[in-house]
N, C-alpha and C positions, 0 to 999 in steps of 0.2 A: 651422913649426907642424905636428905631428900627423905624424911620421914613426914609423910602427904597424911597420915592420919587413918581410919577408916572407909569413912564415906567419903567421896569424890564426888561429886554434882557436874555430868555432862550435859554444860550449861546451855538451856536453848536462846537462840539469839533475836531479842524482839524487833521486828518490823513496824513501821511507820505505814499510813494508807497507802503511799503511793511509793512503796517499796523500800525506803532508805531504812537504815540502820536506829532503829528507838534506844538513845545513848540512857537518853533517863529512865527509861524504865528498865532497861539494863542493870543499870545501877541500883534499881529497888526492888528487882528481884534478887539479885548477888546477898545485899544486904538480908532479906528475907532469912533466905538460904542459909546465911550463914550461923542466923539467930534458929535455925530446924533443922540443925542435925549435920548440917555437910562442915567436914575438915575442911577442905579443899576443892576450889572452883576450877573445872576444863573448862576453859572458854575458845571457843571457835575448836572443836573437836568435829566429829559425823554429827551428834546431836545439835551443834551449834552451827549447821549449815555452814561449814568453812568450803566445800567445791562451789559453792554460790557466791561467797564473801569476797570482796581485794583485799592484798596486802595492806593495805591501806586502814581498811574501815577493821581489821582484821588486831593489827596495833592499837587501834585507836580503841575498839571493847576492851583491851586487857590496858588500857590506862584508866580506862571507869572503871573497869569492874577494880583493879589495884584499889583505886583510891577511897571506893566503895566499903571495902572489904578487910580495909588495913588496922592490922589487929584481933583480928575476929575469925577470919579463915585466911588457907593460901590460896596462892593462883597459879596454874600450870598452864601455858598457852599453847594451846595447838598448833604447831610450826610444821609439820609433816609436809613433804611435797615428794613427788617421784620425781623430784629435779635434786639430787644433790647439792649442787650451785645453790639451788634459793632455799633450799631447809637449811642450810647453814646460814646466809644470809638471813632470812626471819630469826633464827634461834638467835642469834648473835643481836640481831636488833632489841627484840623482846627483854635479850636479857640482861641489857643495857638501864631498862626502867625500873628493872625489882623485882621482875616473876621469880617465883619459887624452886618454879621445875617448869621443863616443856615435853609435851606428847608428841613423840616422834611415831607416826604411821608407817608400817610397809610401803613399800611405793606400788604404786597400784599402777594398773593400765599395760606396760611395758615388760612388769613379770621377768624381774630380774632374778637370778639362778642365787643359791644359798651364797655362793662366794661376794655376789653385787650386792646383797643386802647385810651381808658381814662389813663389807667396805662401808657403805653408805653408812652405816650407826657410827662406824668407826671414826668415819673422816667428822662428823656428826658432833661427837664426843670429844674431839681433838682441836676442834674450832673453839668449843665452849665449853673449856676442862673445868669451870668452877660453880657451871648450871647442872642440876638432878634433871637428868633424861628418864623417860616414861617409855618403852618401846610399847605399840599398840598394835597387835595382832590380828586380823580381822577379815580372813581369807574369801569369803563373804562376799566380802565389796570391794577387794584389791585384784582378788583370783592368783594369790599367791600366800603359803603358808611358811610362814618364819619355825623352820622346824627347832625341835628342843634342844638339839644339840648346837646348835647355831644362835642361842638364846643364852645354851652354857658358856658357849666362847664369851660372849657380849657382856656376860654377867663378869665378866672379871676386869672390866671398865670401872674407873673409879668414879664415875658418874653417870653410868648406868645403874638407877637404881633399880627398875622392877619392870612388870610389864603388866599390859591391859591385855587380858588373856578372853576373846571373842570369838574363839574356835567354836564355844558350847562342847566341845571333847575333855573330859574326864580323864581319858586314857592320856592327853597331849598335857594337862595340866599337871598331872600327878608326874610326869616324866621329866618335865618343867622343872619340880620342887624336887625331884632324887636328884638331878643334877648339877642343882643353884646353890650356891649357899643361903642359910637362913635368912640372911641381911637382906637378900636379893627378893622383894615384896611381888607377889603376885597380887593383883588383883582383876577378880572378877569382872568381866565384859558384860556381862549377860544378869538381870536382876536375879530370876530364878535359878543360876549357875552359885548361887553369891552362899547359901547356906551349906551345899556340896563340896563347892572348895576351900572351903573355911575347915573341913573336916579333913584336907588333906595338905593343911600349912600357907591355906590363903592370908592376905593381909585383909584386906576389905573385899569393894565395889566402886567401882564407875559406875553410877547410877544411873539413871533418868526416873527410877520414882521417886527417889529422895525429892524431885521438885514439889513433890508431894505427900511422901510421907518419910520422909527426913531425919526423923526424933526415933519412927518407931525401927529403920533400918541399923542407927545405931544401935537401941536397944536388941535387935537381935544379935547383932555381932560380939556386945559386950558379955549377952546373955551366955555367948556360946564360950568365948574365951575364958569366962567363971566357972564353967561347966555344968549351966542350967541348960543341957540339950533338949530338954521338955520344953524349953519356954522360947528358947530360938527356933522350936522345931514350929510350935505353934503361931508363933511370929509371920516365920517363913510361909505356912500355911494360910493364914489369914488374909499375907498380901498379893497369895500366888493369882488370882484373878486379876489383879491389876497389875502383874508383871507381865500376863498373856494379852490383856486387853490394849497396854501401852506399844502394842506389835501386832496390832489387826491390821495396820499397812505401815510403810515405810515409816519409818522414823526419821523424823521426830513431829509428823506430823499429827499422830494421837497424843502425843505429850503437850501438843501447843493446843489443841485440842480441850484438851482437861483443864490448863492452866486459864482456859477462855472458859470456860463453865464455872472457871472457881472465880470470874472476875478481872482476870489477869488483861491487861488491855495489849498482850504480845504479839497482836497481829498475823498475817500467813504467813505461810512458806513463800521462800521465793522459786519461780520457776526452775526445774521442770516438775518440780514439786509440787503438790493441788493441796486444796482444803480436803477435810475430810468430810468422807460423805454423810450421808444423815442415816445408813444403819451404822456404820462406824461410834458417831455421836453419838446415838441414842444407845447402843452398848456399854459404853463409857460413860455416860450418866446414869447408867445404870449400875456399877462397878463402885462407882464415886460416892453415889447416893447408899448402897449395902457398907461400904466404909466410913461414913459421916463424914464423908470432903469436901461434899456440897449440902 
């Protein structure tokens, strides 16, 4: 159950001038994506502005992107809430249409204790026994850490398949993998975390460069699974400036960024989110341009 592939593409969510939801170009970036490198699309995750998004316009991406998509990559929906009540309610709706799997977040703000967020996956799990759950880890921007052994209990959910691991800690990741079974797929949170934890029984990445270089992320992964660690090392190497530069400020506002240099008509962020500034841009067209992306 729930084999999502390598690359993950945390999908950014295009805007319209006057702020609404761009369904169609939605749908022709997903299609892009799928044709450069990504297994599988997180729609409305952190990258895809879901604290901005309704439940609403939130469904309504993962029927384009579905439809988009179908045959060619999976879709995993971003259903996470620190409401109990409505991550089961989204997960249960979402997975009524055909997603693959969904991303279930810590619940953030409230900083529920190890035992709340045991329950919360659990009850999670038990709503929706026949969807592949993604836990996402991401203490960051929750202000709460789903520790390892609280990941081990979870791992023995028969639809808990793996987790999005955003610590950037090596020490929590590798603690992660002595404790999980093999089947139970780490992936990578963090682009430059992605060649590290590959070394210590990762699956892939949840991306945000794949929007951008997609083809070449798989080829490090595979490279590395072959055991051409020269050629994934250099890989990793070659894209490590635009894994630093896609995090010059919040995200996913350098990713929408690049994706407009290269063309992309994805529009802003929505508030409280800004454009990026112009040393920001001018960094990143800088990054883009030593890459040939633009």
């Amino acid at each position: 159950m729930g084999d999502f592939g390598n690359v993950l593409t945390a999908m950014i969510t295009p805007f319209k001038a006057d702020g609404s939801v761009n369904y169609d170009v939605a749908a022709e970036l997903a299609a892009h994506l799928a044709n450069n490198g990504t297994d599988t699309l997180v729609v409305c995750g952190t990258t895809g502005e879901s604290p901005t998004l309704t439940w609403d316009e939130e469904y309504q991406l993962f029927v384009e992107v579905l439809k988009s998509v179908a045959g060619k990559a999976k879709v995993i929906a971003g259903c996470g809430s620190n409401s109990t009540k409505e991550a089961i309610a989204a997960t249960q709706k979402a997975s009524k249409i055909g997603v693959h799997g969904s991303l279930q977040v810590v619940p953030y703000y409230n900083k529920p204790p190890q035992a709340g967020l045991e329950a919360h996956f659990q009850a999670i799990a038990q709503a929706c026994p026949d969807l592949p759950l993604l836990l996402y880890n991401v203490p960051g921007r929750t202000g709460q850490n789903l520790q390892p052994e609280t990941v081990a209990r979870l791992a023995k959910v028969s639809n808990i398949v793996g987790i999005k691991e955003s610590t950037g800690n090596i020490d929590q990741a590798s603690e992660i993998r002595r404790l999980t079974p093999k089947e139970f797929h780490i992936y990578s949170g963090d682009d430059y975390m992605t060649l590290p934890l590959l070394a210590i029984g990762a699956k892939g990445v949840v991306s945000v460069a794949s929007h951008l270089v997609g083809n070449q992320l798989q080829q490090m992964i595979q490279a590395f699974s072959a055991g051409k660690i020269e050629v994934a090392r250099d890989i990793h190497l070659q894209l490590f400036p635009l894994f630093k530069a896609l995090f010059l400020t919040s995200n996913p506002i350098p990713v929408k960024e690049a994706l407009k240099l290269q063309g992309w008509e994805v529009g802003s962020t929505r508030p409280p989110l800004c454009e990026a500034d112009l040393e920001v841009s001018q960094k990143l067209e800088a990054v883009l341009k030593e890459l040939s992306l633009i």
